[in-house]
Every structure is written in C-alpha cells, then in structure tokens.
BAFITOR-622678 format. One line per field, with one value per residue (C-alpha): x, y, z; residue in three letters. Coordinates in steps of 0.02 Angstrom, whole numbers, plus 50000, padded with zeros to 5 digits. Layout:
N
x = X  ...
y = Y  ...
z = Z  ...
residu = ALA  ...
! end
This chain:
281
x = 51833  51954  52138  52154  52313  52396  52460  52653  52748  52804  52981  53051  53101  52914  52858  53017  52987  53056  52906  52764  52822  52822  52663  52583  52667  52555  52466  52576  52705  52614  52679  52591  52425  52415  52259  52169  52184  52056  51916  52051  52045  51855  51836  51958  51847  51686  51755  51829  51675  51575  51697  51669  51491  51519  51600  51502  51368  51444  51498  51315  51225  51309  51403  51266  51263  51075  51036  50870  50724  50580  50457  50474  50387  50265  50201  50043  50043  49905  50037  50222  50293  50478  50507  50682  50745  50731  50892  50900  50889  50704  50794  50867  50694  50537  50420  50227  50150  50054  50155  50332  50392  50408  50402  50501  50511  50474  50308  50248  50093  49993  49820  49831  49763  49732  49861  49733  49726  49946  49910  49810  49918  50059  49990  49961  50136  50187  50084  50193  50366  50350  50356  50541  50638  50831  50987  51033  50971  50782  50674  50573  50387  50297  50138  50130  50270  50263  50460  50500  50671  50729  50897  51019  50885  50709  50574  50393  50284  50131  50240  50337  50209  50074  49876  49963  49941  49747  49773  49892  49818  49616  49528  49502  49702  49712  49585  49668  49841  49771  49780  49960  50095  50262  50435  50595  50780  50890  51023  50943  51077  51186  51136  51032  50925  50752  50775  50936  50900  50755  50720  50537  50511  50433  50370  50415  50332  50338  50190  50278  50178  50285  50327  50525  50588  50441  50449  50627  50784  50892  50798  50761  50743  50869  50878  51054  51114  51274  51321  51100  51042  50866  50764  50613  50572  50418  50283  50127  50031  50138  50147  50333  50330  50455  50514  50631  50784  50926  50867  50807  50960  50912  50953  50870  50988  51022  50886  50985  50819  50678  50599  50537  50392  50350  50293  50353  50242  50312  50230  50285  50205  50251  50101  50227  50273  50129  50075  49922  49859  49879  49761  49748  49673
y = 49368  49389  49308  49140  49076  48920  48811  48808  48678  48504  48477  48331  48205  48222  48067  47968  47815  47915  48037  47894  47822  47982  48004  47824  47835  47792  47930  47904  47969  48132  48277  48277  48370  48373  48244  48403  48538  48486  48573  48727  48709  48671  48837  48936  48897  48942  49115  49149  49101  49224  49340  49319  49330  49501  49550  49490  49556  49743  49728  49707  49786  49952  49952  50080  50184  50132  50097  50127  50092  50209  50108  49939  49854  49736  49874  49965  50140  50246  50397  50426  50588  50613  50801  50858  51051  51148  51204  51405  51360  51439  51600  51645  51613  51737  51665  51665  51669  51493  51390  51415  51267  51338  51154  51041  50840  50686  50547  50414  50354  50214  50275  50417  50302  50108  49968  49964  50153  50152  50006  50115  50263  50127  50075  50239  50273  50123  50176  50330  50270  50123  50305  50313  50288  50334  50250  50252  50309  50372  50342  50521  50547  50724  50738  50918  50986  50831  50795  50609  50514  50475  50393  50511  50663  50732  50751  50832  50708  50783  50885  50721  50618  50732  50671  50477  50529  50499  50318  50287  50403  50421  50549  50436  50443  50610  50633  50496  50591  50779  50714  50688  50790  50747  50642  50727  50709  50582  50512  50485  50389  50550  50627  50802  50925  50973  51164  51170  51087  51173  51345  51322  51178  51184  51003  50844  50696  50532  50411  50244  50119  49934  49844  49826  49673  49612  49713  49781  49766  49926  50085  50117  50291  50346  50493  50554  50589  50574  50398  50353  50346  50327  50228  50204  50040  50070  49985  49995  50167  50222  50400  50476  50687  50800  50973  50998  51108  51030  50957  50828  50769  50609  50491  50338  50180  50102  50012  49822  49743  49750  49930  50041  50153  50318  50489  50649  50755  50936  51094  51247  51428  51533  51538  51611  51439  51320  51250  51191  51033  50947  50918  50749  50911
z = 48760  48912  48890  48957  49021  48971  49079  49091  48966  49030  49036  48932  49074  49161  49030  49112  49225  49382  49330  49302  49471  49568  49523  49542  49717  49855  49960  50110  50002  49991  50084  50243  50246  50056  50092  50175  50028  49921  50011  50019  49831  49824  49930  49789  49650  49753  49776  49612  49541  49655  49599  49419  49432  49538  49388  49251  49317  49356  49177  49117  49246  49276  49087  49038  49189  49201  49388  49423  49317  49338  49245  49180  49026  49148  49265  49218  49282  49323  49364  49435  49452  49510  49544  49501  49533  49382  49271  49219  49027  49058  49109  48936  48869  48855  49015  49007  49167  49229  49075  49092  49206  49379  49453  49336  49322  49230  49241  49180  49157  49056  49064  48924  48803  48782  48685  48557  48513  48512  48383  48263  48296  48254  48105  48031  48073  47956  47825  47796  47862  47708  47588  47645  47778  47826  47818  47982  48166  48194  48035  48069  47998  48031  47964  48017  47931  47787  47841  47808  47806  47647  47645  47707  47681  47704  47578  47594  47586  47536  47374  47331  47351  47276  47268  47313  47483  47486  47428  47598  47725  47768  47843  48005  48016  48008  48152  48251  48203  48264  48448  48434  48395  48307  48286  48342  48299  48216  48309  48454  48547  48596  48766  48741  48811  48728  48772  48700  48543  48522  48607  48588  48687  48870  48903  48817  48798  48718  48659  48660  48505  48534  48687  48765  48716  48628  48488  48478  48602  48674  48641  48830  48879  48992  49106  49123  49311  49361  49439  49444  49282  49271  49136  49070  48965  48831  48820  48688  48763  48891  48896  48988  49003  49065  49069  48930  49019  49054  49228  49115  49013  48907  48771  48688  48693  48539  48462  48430  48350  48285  48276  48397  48388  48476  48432  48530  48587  48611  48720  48695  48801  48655  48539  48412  48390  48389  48256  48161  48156  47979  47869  47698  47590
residu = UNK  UNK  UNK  UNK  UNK  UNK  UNK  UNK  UNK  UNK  UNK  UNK  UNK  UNK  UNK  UNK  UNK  UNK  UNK  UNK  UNK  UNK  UNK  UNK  UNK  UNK  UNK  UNK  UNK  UNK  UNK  UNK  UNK  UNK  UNK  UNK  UNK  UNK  UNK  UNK  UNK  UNK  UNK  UNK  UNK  UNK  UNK  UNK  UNK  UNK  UNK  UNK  UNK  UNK  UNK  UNK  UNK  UNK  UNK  UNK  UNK  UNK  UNK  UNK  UNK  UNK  UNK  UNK  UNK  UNK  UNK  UNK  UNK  UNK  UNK  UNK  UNK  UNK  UNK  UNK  UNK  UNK  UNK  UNK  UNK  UNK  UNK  UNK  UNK  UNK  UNK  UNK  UNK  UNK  UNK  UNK  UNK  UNK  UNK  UNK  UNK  UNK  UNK  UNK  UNK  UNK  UNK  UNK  UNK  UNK  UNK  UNK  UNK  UNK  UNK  UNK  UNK  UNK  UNK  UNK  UNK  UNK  UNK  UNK  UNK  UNK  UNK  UNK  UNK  UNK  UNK  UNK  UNK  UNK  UNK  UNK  UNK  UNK  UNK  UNK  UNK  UNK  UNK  UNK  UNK  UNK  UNK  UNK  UNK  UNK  UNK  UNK  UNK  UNK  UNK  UNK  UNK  UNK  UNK  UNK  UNK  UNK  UNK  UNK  UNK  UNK  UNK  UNK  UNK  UNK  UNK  UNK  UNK  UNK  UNK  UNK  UNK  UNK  UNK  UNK  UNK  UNK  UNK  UNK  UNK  UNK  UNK  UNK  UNK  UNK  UNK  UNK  UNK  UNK  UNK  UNK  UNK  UNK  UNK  UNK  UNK  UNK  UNK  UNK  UNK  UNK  UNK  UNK  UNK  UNK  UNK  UNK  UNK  UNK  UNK  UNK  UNK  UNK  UNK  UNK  UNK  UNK  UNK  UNK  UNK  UNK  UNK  UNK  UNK  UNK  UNK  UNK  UNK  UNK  UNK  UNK  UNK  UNK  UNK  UNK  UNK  UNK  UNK  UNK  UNK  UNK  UNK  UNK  UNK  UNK  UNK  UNK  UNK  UNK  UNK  UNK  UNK  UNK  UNK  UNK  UNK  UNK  UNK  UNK  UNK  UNK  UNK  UNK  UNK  UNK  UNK  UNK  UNK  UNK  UNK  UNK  UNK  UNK  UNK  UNK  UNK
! end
C-alpha cells in the first residue's frame, strides 16, 4: 500500500468565532476569481487520476517484463512459428547432419492432439502424482525413468511401489503414455536454457493438460528477451516447441493457484541418449 499523506493539523484558534465567520462569509468576500478554480481543480483530479492509472497499470502490466503474448488461452492455433537466430551452445556439442538445429525458434500449435486426449493424458498423470508429490516447486512424474517427487526427494516408482503399480496404471496408459515423453526440472520459476541444463537436448517441447486461468493462475511460459518478453498462456492440448540453446532462454511463472499440468517433451540427435519407451511389466 503506497503512503498517504495526512492533511496538515488545525491550529487551535481555527474553531474561534473570527474562524466560523470567515468562513460563513459571503462569496463576494472571496478573493476574486476564486469562483473560477473549481474546474482548475476538477481538471487536477482528471489528470492525476490518468496518471495513476498510467501507473497502475505499468506496475501490473510491464512488472513481469512480459510484453507480448505469443499465444493466448482463447486462440486455437493450427501453427505459429517465430524464427529467432540460433545461439553457438550447438557448437560445443557433437552435430549430426539433418538434426542438429541449423534454423532455430519457437511454435505453437493446438492441433497435435484434441482437449479430450490432454484429459486422459491428464488423468493418468494424476494417477501417479497422488503416489507422492514434493514439497515445493514442480511436483515431477517420469514414467520412463520411474523418478517421482517425494517430499523434498525422488523415489522409483516402480521399486517403491513394487507390483502396486498394476492396480494404478493399465496397459491402455502406458500406450497412451509411449507417445509422450517426460517431466523436467524442479524449480521452474528461475530463467534457464535446455542445452545448458542438459547437454543432450536439441528441441523442447511442452504438452500443456489444464487451461490458464481456468485451472490454475501464473504458470505462463515466458520467453526471456531483453526489454520484450514473450509468453505463452497454456491451454488443455496446446503443444509450444523450441530449440533448446540459449536463443531460447525461458522460465515458467509461478504457479499462484490451483495446479498446472504439462509434460515436456525432449529431442535429442544423439542416439547415445535416447531412451526406451517404458513399459507396466
């Protein structure tokens, strides 16, 4: 809340009957042109509130650095592609001819799958998240590996859990879960890039499962650029990709309520790291 300023004290002989005649004196007493300052003063307040709104809504509007979105909840997107010039983080890295990003970017694009697909995916998600969960930042489920949050650690889901696992999960989940990939990092709020984090990575996407503001609040995607942020808000089965050098710089805002589903998707050129698709037995 912004200090407000009190008005100054009264002085002791204003409640005197000089005072209360003063000002009960008639308006001819007034100095002249005093009559004509009220739409002066009318004219103040117009413009300080004008200013105050300018600066409320800097405050909320630019507070985040976000100032363009690229995508917004309500807009259904066949495809957008935004090319960007690509960083040398792929430079330090083994290349593979027709995979390593030679044109880099980000997209978006809602036609991947349908709402009611990221609601199964989203419920099978929920199925194993209710196993565990953390304490704090991105509750993180990988079916591939068997990593899941568990307080302030991980456990193996398929060792901790043992033959419990085929009462939670079914066999249709598992082939619904084979066209995905898997979660990524904890605290998502901090600004990072995929190729530094993880040398493997290539491309980077994300398979949003709840709707902005319907589901959770904060949690929008953010492109980092300096002075233009860019943003993405999710919605249920929107896809967003990218190149994961450090053209693409990127954090997740803080998620303020509710939850807030997705699944990243990684691609990586080196077949020395890919990895198998899991398996219930």
């Amino acid at each position: 809340m912004a200090p407000q300023r009190r008005g100054a004290p009264r002085n002791a002989e204003g409640s005197g009957p000089a005072e209360r005649r003063r000002l009960s004196s008639p308006r001819k007493d007034r100095v002249p042109g005093e009559a004509q300052k009220p739409w002066l003063k009318a004219v103040g307040l117009g413009v300080s509130l004008m200013l105050a709104a300018l600066l409320l809504y800097n405050s909320l509007g630019t507070g985040d650095g976000v100032t363009e979105v690229l995508a917004f909840r309500g807009e259904v997107l066949s495809g957008r592609f935004i090319e960007v010039p690509c960083s040398d983080d792929y430079n330090g890295h083994r290349r593979f001819e027709g995979c390593t990003p030679r044109k880099c970017g980000r997209g978006i694009t809602d036609a991947v799958i349908s709402r009611e697909e990221a609601e199964r995916i989203r419920r099978v998600a929920e199925k194993g998240l209710s196993l565990g969960g953390s304490d704090g930042g991105a509750s993180i489920l990988d079916l591939h590996s068997g990593a899941l949050s568990f307080g302030k650690h991980f456990v193996n889901l398929y060792r901790y859990f043992g033959d419990k696992i085929q009462n939670i999960f079914s066999e249709e989940d598992f082939q619904l879960y084979r066209t995905e990939a898997r979660t990524a990092h904890d605290e998502y709020w901090h600004a990072h890039v995929d190729k530094v984090t993880y040398g493997s990575f290539d491309y980077t996407s994300l398979l949003y499962l709840s709707d902005y503001l319907e589901d959770f609040g904060g949690g929008r995607f953010v492109f980092m650029e300096e002075g233009a942020n860019k943003t993405v808000e999710p919605r249920a089965g929107r896809v967003s990709f990218f190149t994961s050098g450090s053209e693409n710089l990127h954090r997740v805002e803080k998620v303020s309520w509710g939850t807030r589903y997705a699944i990243t998707i990684a691609f990586t050129c080196n077949p020395d790291h890919s990895i198998e698709d899991p398996a219930l037995t």
